[in-house]
N, C-alpha and C positions, 0 to 999 in steps of 0.2 A: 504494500500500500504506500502510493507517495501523497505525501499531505505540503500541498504549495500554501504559502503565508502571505501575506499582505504586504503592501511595500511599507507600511508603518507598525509593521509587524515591531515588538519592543523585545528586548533580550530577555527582559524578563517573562513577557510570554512565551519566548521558546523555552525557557528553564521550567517554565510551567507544564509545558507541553512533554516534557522528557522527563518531565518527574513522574505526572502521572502514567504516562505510559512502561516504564520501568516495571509499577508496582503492577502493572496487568503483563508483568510478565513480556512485554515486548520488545526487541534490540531496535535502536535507532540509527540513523547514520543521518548528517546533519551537512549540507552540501548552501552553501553560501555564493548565488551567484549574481553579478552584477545588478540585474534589478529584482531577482526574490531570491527569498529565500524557501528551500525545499529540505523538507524531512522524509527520508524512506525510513520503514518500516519492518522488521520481519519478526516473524513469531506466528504461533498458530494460529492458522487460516479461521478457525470458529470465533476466536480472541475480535480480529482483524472484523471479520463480517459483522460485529453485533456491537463493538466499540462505535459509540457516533463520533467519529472524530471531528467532525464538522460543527460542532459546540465549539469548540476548545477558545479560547480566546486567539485573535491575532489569524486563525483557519480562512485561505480566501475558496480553497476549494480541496476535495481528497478525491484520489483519481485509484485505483487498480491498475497495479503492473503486471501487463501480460504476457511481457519474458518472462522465461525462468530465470533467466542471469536478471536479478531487479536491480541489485548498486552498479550492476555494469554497465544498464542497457539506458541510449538516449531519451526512456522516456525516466527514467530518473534525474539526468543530469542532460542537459540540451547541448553545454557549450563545454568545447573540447578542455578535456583536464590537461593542465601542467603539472610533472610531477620533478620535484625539484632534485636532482641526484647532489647537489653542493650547496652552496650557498649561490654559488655564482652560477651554475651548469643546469639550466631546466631544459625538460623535452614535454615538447609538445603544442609549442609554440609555435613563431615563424623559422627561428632559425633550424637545423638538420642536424643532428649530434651526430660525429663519427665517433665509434669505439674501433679501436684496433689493438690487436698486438697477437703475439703466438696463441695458439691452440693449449699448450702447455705451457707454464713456467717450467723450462729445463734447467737455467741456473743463472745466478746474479746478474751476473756478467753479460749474461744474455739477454736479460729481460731489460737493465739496466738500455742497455743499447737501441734495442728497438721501441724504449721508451723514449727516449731523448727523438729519433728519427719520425715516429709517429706523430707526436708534439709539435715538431719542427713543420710537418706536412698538414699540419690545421684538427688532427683529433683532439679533441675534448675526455674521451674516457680511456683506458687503456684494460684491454679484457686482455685474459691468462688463467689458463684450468691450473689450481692445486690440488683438488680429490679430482681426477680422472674416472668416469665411469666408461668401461671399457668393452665392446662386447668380447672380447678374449682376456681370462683372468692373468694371462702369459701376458700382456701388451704393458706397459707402462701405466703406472699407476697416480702420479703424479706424486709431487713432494709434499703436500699436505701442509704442517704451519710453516713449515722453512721456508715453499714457495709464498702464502702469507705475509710472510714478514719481507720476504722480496717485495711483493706489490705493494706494501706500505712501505717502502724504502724509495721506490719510482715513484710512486705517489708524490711523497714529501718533495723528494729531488726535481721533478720537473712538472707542479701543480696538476697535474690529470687526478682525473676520479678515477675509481677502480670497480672492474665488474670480473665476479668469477662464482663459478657453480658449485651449488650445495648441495650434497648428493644425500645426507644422514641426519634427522631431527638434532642429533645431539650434537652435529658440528656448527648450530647456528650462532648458541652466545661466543663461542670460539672465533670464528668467523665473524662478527659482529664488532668485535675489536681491532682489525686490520683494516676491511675493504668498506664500498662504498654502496656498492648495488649486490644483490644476490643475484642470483641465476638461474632460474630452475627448468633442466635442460629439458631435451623432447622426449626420453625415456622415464623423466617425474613429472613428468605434465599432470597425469592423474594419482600420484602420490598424495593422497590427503590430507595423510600427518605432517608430512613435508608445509606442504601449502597452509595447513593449518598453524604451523607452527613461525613461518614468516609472516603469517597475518597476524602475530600477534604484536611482531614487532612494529617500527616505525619507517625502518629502511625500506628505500623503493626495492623492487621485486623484479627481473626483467621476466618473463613468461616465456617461453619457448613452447610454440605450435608441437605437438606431438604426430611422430612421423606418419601414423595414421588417423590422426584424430580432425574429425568435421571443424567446421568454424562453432558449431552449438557448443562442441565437447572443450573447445579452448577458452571460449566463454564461460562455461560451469564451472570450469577449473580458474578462474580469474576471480568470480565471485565467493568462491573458496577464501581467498585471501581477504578480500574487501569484507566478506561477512565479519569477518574476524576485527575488523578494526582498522587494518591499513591499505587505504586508497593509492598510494606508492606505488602503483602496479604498472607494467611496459607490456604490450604485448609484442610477441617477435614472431615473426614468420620465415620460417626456417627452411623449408621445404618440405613437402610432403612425400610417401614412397607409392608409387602408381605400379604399370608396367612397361616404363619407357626406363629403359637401362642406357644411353648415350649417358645419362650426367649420373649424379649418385642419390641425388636427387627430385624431383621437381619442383624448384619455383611456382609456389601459387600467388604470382600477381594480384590477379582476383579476391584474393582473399585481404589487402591493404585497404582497398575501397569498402568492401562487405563490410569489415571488423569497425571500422570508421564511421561506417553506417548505423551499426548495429551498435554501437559503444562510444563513451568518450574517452576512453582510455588511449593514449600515444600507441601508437604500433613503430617496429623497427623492423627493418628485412636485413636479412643474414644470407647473403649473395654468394659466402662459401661453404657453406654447408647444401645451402640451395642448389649446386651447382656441383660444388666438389672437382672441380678442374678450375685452376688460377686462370687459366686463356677465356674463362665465358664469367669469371667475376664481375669484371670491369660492365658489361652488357647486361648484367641484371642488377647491376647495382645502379644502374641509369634508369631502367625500369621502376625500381622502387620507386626514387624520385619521382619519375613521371608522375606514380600513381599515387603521391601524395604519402610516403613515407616520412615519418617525424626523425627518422634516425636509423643507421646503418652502422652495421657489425660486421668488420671486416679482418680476415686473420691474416696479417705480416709475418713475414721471419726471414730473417739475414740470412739463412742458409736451407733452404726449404727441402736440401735434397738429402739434410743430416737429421731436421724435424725428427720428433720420437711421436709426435702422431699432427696429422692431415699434414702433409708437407706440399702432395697433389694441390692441396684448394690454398698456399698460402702465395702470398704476392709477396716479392720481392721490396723492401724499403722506396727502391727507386721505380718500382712501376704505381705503387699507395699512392706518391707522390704526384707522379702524371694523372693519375685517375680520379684524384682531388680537382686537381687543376680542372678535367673535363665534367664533372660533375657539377663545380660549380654555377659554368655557363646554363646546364638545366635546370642548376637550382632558381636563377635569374628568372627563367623562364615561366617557372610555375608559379614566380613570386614567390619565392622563399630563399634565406641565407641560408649557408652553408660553411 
């Protein structure tokens, strides 16, 4: 249930409004936007049907949300959310957030390096796997908090946010102490606890499309979070697995406009994982833009043929570079920085 307030709606009738509703047992979520203010609602449906919320002081109207995703879906929130990864770094705006950097934190020195080089080419976040989740238990596993304290070292040293994936409930408050953004890849898309347990924090979330999962089921899995208390949430489009085997991937373009449609949540498209060959990066990471991407997740590395995983889908420092530069001109284009 979303209950819209009046534009002289007083603070104190919204505290009035969240008081009572508390004691009937029902969660609120409280969305403040330019000329009203909106309350959603959730708790049991019989609660909701028989409550007149339409008394309450300061009420200009109460409407039924007939998504199932309710905090995620535009008829709760009209105008696109910012969700702020810094103080100074928000997505979702006009401008285009790059995140780049290796697939893995392999080691200081490495990470240190393609920090400085990404920075230097206009990225704003700097992504790096420390828990690896692997489909071969044999494959590299990632470094766990030593890679951590790497990206909080790049961090400090060359101003970037940091994003990296959280694979286990119990690595959150751990993890919470080094980085910037969580991650939560396309094999925990529907991990629950997972998702329940970074909605309870306050740090943005980036979401990761699940390699099989509809646009309804990346949405379910979004209002997971937002139930919980943290609006923080990214969605990422990552590719999906069809039966077209040329890429490793497929890029669901389509799905940037939908999710856009259907949500105010920021979306990011992820053009190597999407793709999984560095030569067709560059080509869908123009796409995204096209179709109105708030931000793009691109994997670099100095030596991609040494990478200890996707070395296939990583760009070279000096092609990142060139592909900022062309990028730009279409960010121009659609009216948007970059």
């Amino acid at each position: 249930m979303i209950v819209v307030l009046k534009p002289n709606a007083t603070e104190k009738q919204i505290q009035y409004i969240l008081a009572k509703t508390k004691n009937l047992g029902l969660k609120s979520h409280v969305s403040r936007g330019v000329e009203r203010t909106v309350i959603g609602f959730i708790g049991p449906e019989d609660v909701l049907r028989v409550t007149p919320l339409e008394v309450f002081p300061g009420v200009a109207e109460v409407m039924p949300v007939l998504s199932p995703y309710r905090l995620v879906s535009r008829e709760f929130k009209k105008e696109n959310s910012q969700v702020a990864i810094t103080k100074n770094i928000k997505i979702g705006g006009k401008k285009i957030i790059l995140m780049a950097g290796p697939c893995s934190v392999e080691s200081r020195k490495g990470l240190l390096s393609i920090a400085r080089k990404v920075k230097a080419s206009g990225a704003s976040v700097l992504r790096g796997g420390a828990f690896k989740p692997r489909t071969s238990p044999y494959d590299f596993q990632g470094l766990g908090e030593e890679g951590l304290k790497y990206l909080k070292e790049a961090s400090e040293r060359f101003g970037l946010a940091t994003v990296t994936e959280v694979i286990d409930p119990r690595h959150v408050e751990l993890m919470s102490k080094y980085i910037d953004v969580f991650q939560i890849g396309a094999r925990n898309m529907q991990n629950f606890v997972l998702l329940k347990e970074v909605g309870r924090t306050k740090k943005p979330v980036l979401l990761k499309r699940g390699m099989s999962a509809t646009i309804k089921d990346w949405l379910m899995s979004a209002e997971y979070i937002l139930s919980e208390g943290n609006f923080n949430v990214i969605l990422c489009e990552r590719g999906i697995r069809t039966f077209e085997t040329a890429t490793r991937n497929t890029l669901d373009i389509n799905a940037v406009a939908v999710a856009k449609n259907l949500s105010h949540l920021p979306v990011v498209v992820d053009p190597s994982h999407g793709t999984g060959k560095w030569g067709l990066v560059g080509a869908a990471a123009k796409a995204g833009v096209a179709a109105g991407c708030d931000g793009l997740m691109i994997e670099v590395h100095d030596n991609p043929e040494a990478a200890l995983s996707d070395g296939a889908q990583s760009l070279l420092p000096k092609n990142f570079n060139n592909l900022v530069k062309e990028l730009r001109k279409i960010s121009l284009a659609v009216q948007r920085d970059l």
